[in-house]
N, C-alpha and C positions, 0 to 999 in steps of 0.2 A: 309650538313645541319648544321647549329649555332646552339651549345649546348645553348640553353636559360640559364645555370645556370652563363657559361661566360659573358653572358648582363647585368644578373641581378646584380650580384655580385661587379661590380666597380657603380650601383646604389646604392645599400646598403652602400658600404664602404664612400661612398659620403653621405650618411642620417647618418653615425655616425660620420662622419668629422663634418657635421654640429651641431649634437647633441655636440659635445665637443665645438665647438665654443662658444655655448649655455652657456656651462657651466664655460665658463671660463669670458666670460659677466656677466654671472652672479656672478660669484667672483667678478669681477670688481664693479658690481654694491651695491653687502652687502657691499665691503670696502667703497665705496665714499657714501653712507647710514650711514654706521656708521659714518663717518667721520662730516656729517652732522647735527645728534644728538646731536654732541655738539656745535652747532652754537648758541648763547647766544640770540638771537633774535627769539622770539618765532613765531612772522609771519614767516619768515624765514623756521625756521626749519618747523612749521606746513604744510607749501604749498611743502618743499622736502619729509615732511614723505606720502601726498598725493602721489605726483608723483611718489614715490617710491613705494604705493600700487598699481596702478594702470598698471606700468611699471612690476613688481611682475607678476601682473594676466596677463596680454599680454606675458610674456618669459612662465609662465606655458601653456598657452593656445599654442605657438609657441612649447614647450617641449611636451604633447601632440599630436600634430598633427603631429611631427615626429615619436614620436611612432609608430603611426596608420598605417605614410606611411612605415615601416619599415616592421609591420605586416604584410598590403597589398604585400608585394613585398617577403615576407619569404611567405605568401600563396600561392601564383603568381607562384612559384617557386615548391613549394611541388605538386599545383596541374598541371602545367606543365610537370614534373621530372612522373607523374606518367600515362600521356599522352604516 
């Protein structure tokens, strides 16, 4: 029989490969944010500081729902594990 924890386990390592991915977009994304701030053209800058709240709330809502699936598959696992 497959120990479920060996399946689960390269699932997880894979939700936090992507959570790092996350977070390094997201570095990317404050520096080219800041970098935009100072664009002397105020349309300009107003319509990047949008995009960048918006852009914001979609990587949190994407940072979120990797958690979720993280917890899902850490529960998945404990209550399997005790099957």
């Amino acid at each position: 029989m497959v120990d479920l924890g060996d399946v689960l386990d390269p699932i997880r390592k894979q939700v936090i490969d992507i959570k790092d991915a996350l977070a390094h977009a997201r570095y990317r994304y404050d520096g080219l944010d800041l970098i935009l701030t100072g664009v002397a053209e105020a349309k300009v800058r107003g319509a990047s500081q949008e995009i960048f709240m918006v852009a914001g709330e979609k990587m949190d809502a994407i940072d979120n729902m990797i958690d979720e699936l993280y917890r899902r598959l850490s529960a998945l696992d404990r209550e399997l594990e005790n099957l």
